[in-house]
N, C-alpha and C positions, 0 to 999 in steps of 0.2 A: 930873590926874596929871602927873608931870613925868618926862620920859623923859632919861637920861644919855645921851651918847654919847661913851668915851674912845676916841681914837687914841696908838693907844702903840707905838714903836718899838723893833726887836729887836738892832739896833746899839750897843754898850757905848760910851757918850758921849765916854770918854778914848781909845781904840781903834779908830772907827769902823768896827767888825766887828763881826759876831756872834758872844757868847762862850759863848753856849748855844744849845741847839737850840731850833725852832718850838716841836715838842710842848713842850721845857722850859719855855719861855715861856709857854706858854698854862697848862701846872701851877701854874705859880708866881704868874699872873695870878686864874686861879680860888681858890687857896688865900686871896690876901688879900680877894677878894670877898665869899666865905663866910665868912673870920673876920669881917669886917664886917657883918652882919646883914643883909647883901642875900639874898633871897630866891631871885634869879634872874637870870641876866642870859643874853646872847645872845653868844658870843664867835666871830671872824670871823677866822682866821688868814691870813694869807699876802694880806695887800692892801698897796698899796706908796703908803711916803710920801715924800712931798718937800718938804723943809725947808730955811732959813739955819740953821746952827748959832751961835746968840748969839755963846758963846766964838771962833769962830775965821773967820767970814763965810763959809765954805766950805758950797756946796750938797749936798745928800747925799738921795741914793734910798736907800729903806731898805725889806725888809719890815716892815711892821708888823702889828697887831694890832684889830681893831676889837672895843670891848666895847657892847652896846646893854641896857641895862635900864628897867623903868618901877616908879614908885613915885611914892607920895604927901610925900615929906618933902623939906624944907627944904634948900638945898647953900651955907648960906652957914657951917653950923657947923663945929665942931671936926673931928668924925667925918668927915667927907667926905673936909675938906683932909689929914687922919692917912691915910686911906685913899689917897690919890692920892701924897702921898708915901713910904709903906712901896711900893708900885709904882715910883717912880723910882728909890727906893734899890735895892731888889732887882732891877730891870735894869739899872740904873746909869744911867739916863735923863736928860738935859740938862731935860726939861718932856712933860709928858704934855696932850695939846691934847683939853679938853674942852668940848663941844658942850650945853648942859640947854635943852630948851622944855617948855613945857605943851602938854600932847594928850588928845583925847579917846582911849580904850583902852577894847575888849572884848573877852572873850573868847568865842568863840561856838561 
């Protein structure tokens, strides 16, 4: 099985605020989830990240968002990268920092 793990930031990339709310962000993180045919994932709000911002070398604390799922498919296609960027565009995100390994999974 191969388990994702995205951190995604709630900070509007041009703006370095937040231009929507936690809960908005977690809505709108969920909806492109499930249009995506992920099944399930574990979503993690209000954890803080810290980043250079490419654009501009300025360090930035930010809440962010942790999403954790597991499944069996492939993350080097189409689908995935579509899927990760409908999330940046919809928060307006510089880059969404993702984590994928292979693990063993049961449910018991």
């Amino acid at each position: 099985m191969i388990k994702t793990m995205l951190t995604i930031g709630t900070f509007d990339k041009d703006t370095c605020k937040a231009e929507i709310t936690m809960e908005e962000a977690v809505n709108r993180i969920s909806n492109i989830i499930l249009s995506n045919d992920i099944e399930g994932a574990t979503i993690i709000p209000n954890c803080t990240g810290i980043y250079k911002m490419c654009s501009t070398g300025e360090i930035i604390r930010e809440p962010s968002i942790r999403v954790e799922y597991v499944e069996a498919i492939v993350h080097g296609d189409i689908s995935f990268q579509k899927m990760i960027d409908e999330i940046k565009t919809e928060l307006n995100q510089e880059s969404v920092m993702v984590e994928i390994a292979e693990v063993n999974v049961s449910f018991m």
